[in-house]
N, C-alpha and C positions, 0 to 999 in steps of 0.2 A: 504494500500500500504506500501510496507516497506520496506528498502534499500537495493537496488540490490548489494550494492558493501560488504554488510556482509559477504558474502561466500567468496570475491575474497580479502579479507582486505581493502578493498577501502572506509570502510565506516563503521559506528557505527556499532551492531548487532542491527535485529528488535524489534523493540519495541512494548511491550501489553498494556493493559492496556483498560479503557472503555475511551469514547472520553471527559468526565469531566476529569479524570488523564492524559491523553493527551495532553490534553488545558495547563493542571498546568504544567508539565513536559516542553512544548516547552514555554509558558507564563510568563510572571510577569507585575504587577499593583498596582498600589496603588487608592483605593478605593476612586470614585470621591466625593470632596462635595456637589455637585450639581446634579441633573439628569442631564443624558448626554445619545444624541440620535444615536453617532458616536463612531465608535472603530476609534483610528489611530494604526498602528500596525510600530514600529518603529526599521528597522536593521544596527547593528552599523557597524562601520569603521573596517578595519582589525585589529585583538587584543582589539579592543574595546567591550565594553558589553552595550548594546542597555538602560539597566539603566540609563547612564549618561539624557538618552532622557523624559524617564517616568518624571522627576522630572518637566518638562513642563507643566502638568497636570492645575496644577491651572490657567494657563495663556490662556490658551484654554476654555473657556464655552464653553458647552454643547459637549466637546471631553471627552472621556475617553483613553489612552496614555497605551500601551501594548509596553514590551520589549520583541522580540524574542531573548530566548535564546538557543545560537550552543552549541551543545555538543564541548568539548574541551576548551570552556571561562569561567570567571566568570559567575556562580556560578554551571554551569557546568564540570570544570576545570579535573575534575577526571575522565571524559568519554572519549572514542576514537573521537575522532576532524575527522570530513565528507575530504574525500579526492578529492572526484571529486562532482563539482557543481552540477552536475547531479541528481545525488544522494541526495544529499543534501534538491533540489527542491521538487523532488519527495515526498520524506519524508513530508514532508514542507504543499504541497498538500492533500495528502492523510490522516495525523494524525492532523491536524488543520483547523478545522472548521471556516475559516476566514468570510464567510459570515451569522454568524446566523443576521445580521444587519445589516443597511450599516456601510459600511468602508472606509479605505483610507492606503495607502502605505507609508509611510517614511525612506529611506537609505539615508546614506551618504557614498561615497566612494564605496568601496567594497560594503559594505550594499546596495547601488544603486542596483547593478548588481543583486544584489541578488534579492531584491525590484520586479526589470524589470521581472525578469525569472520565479517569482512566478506569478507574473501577468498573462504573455506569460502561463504558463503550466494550469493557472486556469483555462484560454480560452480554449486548448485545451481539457478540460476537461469537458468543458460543467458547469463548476460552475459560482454563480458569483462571479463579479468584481468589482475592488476597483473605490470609488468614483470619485475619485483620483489619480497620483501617482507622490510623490514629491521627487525631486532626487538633491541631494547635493555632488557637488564636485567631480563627477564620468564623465569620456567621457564615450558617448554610444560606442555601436558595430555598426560594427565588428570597432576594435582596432588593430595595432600590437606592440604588446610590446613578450620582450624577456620570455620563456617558462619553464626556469630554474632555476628559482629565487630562489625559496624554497631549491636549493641544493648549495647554494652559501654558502661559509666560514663567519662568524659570523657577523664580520663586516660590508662584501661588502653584505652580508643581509641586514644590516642596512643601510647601504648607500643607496640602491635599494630600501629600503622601505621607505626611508626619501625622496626619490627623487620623486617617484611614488605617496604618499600620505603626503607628509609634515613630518615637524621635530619633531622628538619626545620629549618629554621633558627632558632636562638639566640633570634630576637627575636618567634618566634610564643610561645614560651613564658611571653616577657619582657611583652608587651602583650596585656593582657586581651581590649581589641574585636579586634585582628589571631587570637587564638586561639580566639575563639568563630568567627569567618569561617573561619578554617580548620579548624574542625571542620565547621562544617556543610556544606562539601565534601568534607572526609574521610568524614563518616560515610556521605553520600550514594551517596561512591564505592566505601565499601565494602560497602556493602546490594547495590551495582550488581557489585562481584566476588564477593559471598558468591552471587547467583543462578544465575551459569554453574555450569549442564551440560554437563559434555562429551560427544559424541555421537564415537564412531569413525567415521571416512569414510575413505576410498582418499588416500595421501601427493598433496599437490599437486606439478602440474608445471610448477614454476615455482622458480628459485634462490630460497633464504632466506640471507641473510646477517644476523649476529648480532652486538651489541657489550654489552659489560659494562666494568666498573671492577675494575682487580684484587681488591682487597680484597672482591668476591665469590666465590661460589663457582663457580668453570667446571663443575665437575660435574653443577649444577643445571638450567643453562640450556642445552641442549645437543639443537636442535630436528631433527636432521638425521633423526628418522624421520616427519618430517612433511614431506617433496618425497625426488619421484623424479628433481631435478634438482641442481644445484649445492649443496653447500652451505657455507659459508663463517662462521668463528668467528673475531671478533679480541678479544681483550681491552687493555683503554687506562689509564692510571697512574688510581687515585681508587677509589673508592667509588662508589653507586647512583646520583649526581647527576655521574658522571666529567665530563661532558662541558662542564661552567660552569668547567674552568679553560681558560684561553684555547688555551695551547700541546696541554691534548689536543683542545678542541674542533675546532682546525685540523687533528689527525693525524683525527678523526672524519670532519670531512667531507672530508678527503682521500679516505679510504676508501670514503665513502657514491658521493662522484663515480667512484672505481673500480669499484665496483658498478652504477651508473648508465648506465656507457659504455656507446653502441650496440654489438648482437651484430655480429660477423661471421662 
């Protein structure tokens, strides 16, 4: 499958390649020290590079911690950045082999949405599905937020994306070259959430567990009419980035490995 939106510039051009080059192309990992019987496949925040997550790897037995990486981000950076989520998915589906084993889902933010949609289109594809799907910091759909984001003036980009996903840090603001790089991920990424539509489908049947930072709003993010299975809410000390202070990041992936444990 290969991206529809190539012809119309809406999206990378398609990609060859045999499905080991493929894997390496959308993938990155760092090689577990222990056997491990789970993929977690892990999508970052808007601008973010799903790396930051890999480095969890050790704290997870028997996980092995996959970064999906978008064309247009680190270390991608040099490629044409997906315009419409659509697309994007598709891709996503078609050239990534997510179930040679079981697996499991992890976004945060944006990366949620993304998370969700790759789940949703795997379903309808008839492949399988993640063990799991653990969603950080994201409200579900449908959502109404403003559609225009990505064509906003430099700033009131950054205000909209600090408001929508939390504050960036100090020193993007502070260094000229670090805030032009981080805008033309930001903008990118949010051209890439101004395109989802959300389509109604039947709740999946598969547990979603959810994490946030207190200092948002639990009322917002609250996906439990989307699975006809478990559903599971924790909220953790912080704000929209909770998880970079160390003592909650450890109660996080304490969590995530509670989530993770084989069914019995």
């Amino acid at each position: 499958m290969t991206a529809t939106g190539a012809a119309t510039g809406a999206g990378p051009a398609p990609e060859a390649g045999t499905a080991a080059e493929l894997r390496a192309r959308w993938l990155s990992g760092r090689r577990p020290r222990t056997e491990t019987t789970l993929d977690l496949y892990c999508f970052a925040h808007a601008g973010g590079s799903a790396g930051e997550f890999v480095r969890w790897g050790g704290a997870l037995p028997g996980v092995r911690l996959w970064a999906v990486k978008l064309p247009g981000r680190v270390p991608r950076q040099d490629e044409q950045p997906y315009r419409r989520i659509s697309d994007l998915i598709s891709d996503l589906v078609g050239q990534v082999d997510f179930g040679r084993r079981d697996f499991a889902f992890f976004g945060h933010s944006l990366g949620a949405l993304i998370a969700f949609e790759t789940t949703r289109a795997l379903r309808r594809a008839g492949l399988r599905l993640p063990r799991a799907l653990l969603l950080s910091s994201m409200q579900p759909p449908p959502v109404t937020t403003r559609r225009d984001v990505h064509l906003l003036p430099d700033d009131e980009l950054l205000a909209e994306i600090e408001r929508r996903w939390g504050a960036l840090p100090l020193v993007v603001h502070e260094a000229p070259d670090l805030k032009r790089l981080a805008l033309r991920y930001l903008r990118a990424d949010a051209e890439l959430a101004d395109s989802h539509q959300y389509v109604a489908e039947e709740p999946l049947d598969i547990p979603i567990t959810t994490f946030a930072g207190d200092q948002e709003d639990p009322g917002q993010l609250d996906w439990s009419a989307h699975t006809r299975s478990a559903f599971t809410e924790h909220v953790l000390p912080g704000g929209h980035f909770y998880f970079r202070d160390p003592r909650t990041q450890a109660e996080l992936l304490r969590l995530i490995g509670d989530a993770l444990a084989p069914r019995t």
